[in-house]
DRENDO-1510 file (C-alpha; in Angstrom, 1 decimal, always signed):
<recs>
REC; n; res; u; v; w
REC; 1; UNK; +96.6; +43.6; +73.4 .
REC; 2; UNK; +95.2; +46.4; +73.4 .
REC; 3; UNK; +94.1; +46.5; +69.6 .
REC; 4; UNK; +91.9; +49.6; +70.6 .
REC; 5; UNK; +90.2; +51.7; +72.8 .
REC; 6; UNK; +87.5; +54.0; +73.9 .
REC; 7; UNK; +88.8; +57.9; +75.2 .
REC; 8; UNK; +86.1; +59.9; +75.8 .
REC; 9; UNK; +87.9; +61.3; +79.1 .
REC; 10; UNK; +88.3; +65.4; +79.1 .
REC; 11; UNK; +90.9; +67.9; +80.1 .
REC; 12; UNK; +88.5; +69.3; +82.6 .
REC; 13; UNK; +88.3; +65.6; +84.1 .
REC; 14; UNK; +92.0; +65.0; +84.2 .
REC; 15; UNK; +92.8; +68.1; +85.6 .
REC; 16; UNK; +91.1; +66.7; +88.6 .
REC; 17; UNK; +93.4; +63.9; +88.9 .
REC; 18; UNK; +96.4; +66.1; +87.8 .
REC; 19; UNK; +96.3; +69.5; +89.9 .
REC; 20; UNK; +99.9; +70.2; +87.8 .
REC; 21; UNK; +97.9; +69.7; +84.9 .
REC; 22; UNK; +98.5; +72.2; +82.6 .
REC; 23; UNK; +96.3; +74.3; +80.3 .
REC; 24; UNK; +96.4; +75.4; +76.8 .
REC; 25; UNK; +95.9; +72.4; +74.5 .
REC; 26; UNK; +92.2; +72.0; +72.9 .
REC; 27; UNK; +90.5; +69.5; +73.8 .
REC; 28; UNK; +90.6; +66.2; +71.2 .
REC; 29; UNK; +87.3; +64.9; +70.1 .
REC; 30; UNK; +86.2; +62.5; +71.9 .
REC; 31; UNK; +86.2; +59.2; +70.3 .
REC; 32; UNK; +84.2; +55.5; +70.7 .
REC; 33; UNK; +86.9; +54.0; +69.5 .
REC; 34; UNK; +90.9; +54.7; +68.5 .
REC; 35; UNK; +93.1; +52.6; +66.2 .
REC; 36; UNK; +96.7; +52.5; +65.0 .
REC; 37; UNK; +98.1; +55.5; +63.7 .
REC; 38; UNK; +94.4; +57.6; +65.0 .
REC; 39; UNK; +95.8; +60.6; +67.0 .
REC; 40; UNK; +95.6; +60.4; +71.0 .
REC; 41; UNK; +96.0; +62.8; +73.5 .
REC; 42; UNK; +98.9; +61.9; +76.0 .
REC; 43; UNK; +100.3; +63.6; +79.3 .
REC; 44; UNK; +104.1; +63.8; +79.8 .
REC; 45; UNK; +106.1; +65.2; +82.5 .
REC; 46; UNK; +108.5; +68.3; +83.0 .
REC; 47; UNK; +109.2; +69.3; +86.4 .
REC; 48; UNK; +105.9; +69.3; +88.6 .
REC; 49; UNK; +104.4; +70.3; +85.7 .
REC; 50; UNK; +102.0; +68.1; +83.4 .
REC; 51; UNK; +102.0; +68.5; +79.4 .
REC; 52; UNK; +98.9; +67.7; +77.4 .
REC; 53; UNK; +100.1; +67.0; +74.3 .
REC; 54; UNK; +99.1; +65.3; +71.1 .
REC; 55; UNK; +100.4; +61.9; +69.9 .
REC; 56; UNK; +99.5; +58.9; +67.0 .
REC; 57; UNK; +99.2; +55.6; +68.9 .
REC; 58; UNK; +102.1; +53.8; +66.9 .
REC; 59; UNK; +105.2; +54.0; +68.1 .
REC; 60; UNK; +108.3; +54.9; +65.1 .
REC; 61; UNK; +111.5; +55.5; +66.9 .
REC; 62; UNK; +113.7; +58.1; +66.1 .
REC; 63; UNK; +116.5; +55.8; +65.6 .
REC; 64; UNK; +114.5; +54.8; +62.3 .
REC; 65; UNK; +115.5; +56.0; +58.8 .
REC; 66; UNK; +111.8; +55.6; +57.9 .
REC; 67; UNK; +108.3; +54.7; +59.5 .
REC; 68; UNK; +107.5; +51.4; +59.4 .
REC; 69; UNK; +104.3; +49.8; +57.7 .
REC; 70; UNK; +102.8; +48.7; +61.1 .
REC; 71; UNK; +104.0; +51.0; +63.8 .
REC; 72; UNK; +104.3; +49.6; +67.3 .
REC; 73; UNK; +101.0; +49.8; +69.3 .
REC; 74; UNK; +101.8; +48.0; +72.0 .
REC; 75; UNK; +105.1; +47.3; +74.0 .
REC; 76; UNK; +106.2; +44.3; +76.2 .
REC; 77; UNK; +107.3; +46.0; +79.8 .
REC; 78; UNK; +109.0; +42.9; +80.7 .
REC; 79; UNK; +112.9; +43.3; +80.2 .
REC; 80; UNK; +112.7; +46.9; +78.1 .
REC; 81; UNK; +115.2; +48.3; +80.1 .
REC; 82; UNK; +117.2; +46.3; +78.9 .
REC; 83; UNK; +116.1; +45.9; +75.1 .
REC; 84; UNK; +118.3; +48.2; +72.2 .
REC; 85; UNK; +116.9; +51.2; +71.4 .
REC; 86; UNK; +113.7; +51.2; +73.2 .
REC; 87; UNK; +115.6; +51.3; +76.4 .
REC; 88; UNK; +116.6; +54.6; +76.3 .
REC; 89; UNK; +113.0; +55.8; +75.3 .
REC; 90; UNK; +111.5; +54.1; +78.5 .
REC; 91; UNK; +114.6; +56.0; +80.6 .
REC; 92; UNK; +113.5; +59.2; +79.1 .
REC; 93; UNK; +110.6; +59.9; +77.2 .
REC; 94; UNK; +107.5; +58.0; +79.2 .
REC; 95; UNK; +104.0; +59.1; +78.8 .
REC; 96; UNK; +100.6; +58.4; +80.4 .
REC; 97; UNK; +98.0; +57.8; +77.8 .
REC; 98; UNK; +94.4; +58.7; +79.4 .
REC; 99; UNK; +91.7; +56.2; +78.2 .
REC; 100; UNK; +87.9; +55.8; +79.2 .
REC; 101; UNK; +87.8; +52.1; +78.4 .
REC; 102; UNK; +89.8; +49.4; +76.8 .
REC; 103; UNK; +87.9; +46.7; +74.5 .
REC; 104; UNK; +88.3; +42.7; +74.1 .
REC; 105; UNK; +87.4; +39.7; +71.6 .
REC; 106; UNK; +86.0; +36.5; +73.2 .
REC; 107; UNK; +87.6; +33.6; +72.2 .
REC; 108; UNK; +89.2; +34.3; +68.6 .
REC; 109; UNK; +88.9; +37.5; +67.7 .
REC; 110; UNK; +86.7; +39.4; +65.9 .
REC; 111; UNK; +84.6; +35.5; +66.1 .
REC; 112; UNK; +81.2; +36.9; +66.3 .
REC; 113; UNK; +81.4; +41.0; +66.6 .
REC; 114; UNK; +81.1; +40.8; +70.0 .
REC; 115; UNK; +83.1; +43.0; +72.3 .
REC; 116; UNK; +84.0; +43.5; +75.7 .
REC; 117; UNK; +84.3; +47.1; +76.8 .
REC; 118; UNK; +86.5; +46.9; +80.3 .
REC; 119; UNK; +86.5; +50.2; +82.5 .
REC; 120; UNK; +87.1; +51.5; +86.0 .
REC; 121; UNK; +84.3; +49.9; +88.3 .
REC; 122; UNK; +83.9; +53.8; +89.7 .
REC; 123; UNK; +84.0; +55.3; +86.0 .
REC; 124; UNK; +87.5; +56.8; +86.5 .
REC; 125; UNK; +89.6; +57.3; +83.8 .
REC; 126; UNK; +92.1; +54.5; +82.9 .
REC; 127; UNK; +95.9; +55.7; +82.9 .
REC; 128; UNK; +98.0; +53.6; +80.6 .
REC; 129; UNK; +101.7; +53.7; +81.0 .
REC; 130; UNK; +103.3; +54.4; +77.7 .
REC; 131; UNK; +106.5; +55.8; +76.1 .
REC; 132; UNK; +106.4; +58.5; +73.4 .
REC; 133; UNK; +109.2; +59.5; +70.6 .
REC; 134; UNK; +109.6; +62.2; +67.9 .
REC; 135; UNK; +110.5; +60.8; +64.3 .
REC; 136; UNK; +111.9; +63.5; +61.9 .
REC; 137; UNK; +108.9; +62.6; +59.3 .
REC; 138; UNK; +106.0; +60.7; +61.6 .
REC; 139; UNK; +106.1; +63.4; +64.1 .
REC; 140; UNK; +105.6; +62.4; +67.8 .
REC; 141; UNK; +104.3; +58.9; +68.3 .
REC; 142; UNK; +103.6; +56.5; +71.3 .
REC; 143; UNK; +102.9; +53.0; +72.3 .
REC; 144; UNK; +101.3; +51.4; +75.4 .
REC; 145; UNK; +103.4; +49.0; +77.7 .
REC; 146; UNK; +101.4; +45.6; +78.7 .
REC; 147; UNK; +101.7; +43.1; +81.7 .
REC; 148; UNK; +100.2; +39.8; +81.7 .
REC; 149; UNK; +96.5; +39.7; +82.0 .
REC; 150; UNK; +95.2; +39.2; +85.4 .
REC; 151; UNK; +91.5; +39.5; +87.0 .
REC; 152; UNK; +88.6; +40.1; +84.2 .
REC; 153; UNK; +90.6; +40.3; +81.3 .
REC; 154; UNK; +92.3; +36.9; +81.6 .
REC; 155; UNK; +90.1; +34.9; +80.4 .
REC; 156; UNK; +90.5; +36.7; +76.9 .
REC; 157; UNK; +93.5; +37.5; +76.5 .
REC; 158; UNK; +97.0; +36.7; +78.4 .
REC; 159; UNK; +98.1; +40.9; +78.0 .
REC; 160; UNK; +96.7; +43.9; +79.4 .
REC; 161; UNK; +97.9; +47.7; +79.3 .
REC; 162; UNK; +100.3; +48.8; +82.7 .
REC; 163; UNK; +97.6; +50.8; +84.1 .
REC; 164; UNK; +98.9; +53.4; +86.8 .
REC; 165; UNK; +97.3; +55.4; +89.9 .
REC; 166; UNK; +97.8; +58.5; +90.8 .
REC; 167; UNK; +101.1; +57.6; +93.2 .
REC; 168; UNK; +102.4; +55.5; +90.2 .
REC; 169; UNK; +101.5; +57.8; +87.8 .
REC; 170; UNK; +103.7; +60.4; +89.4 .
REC; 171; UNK; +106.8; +58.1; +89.8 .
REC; 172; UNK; +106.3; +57.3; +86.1 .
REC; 173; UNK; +106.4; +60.9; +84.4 .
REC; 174; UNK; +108.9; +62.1; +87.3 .
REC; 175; UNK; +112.3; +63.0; +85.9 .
REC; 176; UNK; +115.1; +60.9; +87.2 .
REC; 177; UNK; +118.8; +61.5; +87.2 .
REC; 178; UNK; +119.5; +57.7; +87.2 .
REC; 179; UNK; +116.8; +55.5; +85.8 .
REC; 180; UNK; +115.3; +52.8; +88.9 .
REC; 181; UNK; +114.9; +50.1; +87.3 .
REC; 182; UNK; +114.3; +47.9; +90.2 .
REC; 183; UNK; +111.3; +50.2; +91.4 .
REC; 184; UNK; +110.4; +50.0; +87.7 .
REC; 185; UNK; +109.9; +46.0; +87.7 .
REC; 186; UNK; +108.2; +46.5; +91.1 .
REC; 187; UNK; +105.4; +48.7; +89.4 .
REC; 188; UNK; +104.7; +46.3; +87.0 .
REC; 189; UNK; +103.8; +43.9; +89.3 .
REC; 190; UNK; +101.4; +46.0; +90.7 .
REC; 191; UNK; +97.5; +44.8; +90.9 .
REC; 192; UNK; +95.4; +46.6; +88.0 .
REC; 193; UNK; +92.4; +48.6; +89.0 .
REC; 194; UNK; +89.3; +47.2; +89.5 .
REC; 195; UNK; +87.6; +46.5; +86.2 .
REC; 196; UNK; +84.1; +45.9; +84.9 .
REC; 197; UNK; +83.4; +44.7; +82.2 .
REC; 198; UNK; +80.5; +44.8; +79.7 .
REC; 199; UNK; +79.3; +42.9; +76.2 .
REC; 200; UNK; +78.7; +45.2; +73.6 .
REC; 201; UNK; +76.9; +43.4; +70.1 .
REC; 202; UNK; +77.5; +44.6; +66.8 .
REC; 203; UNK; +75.5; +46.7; +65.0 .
REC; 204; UNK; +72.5; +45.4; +63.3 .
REC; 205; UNK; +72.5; +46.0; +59.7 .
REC; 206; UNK; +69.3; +48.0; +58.1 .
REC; 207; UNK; +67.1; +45.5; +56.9 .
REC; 208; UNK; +67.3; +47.4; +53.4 .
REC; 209; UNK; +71.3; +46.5; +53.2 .
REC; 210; UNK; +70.8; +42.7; +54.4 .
REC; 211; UNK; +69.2; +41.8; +51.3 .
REC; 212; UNK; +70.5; +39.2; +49.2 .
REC; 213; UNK; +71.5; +39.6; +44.9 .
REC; 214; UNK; +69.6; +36.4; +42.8 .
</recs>
């Protein structure tokens, strides 16, 4: 979790959320669904100010001599503070990664091509906590943190993204001399926004492509 999701969120959107938000990057295209590697639009802090900036969803450290063949998506937020390398990321380089919607598998995935899309209940954009780094050669990457699943997405999986307000969403792109840790764990034990939550079917194939060859 999450293996993708729906951003169809703009600037002009955020910047309603963000009043430090500031101007100057173009806007991404907007986009039903975003994979590993696709390239995301991410906010990170600098003073008051807000930076727009663009991101690949994959995390690749700058510690690493290369990328790696399957960059990190997704990130545990339980005990990173802690954990080599990634700690110092999280103390320094977090990121809030705008979303409109997140998606789900029922029961195994991919099962039947069913989906759930999960939203904010009011439409609001979805704020994912995440941390960002710059390799020399994959550019400047991020990853989303997760917390176990509570509310609607429980029942399908047992991770969700950290998804942040506007208070939290403050604290989390504010620069600190001395990293809080303890009010760190705190917001990870927050409550998630309310979520709805709606089944999406597959596509139905042309009837001219569902033939079968004798």
């Amino acid at each position: 979790m999450c293996r993708s999701y729906e951003q169809k969120t703009s600037l002009r959107e955020l910047s309603r959320q963000f009043r430090h938000l500031q101007p100057g990057m173009p806007e991404l295209p907007r986009r039903e669904e975003v994979f590993a590697r696709d390239p995301v639009l991410i906010l990170t802090g600098a003073g008051e100010r807000i930076i727009p900036r663009s991101a690949h969803w994959g995390l690749v450290g700058s510690f690493l001599d290369r990328p790696p063949r399957e960059p990190l998506i997704n990130l545990r937020s339980e005990g990173l503070a802690t954990t080599p390398f990634y700690s110092r990321i999280l103390k320094h380089q977090r990121c809030l990664i705008p979303a409109s919607a997140f998606f789900e598998w029922p029961g195994r995935p991919y099962n039947n091509g069913h989906k759930l899309r999960i939203s904010h209940d009011k439409g609001k954009p979805l704020m994912f906590a995440g941390i960002f780094d710059i390799h020399p050669s994959a550019g400047t990457t991020c990853a989303i943190l997760t917390v176990p699943a509570d509310g609607v997405v429980a029942p399908n999986n047992d991770r969700m993204p950290l998804m942040l307000d506007s208070v939290t969403s403050a604290f989390w792109l504010q620069e600190h001399a001395e990293f809080p840790e303890d009010d760190y764990v705190a917001l990870t034990g927050l409550p998630a926004p309310r979520l709805k939550t709606e089944s999406i079917a597959p596509p139905e194939i042309s009837p001219q492509l569902a033939f079968e060859f004798a």
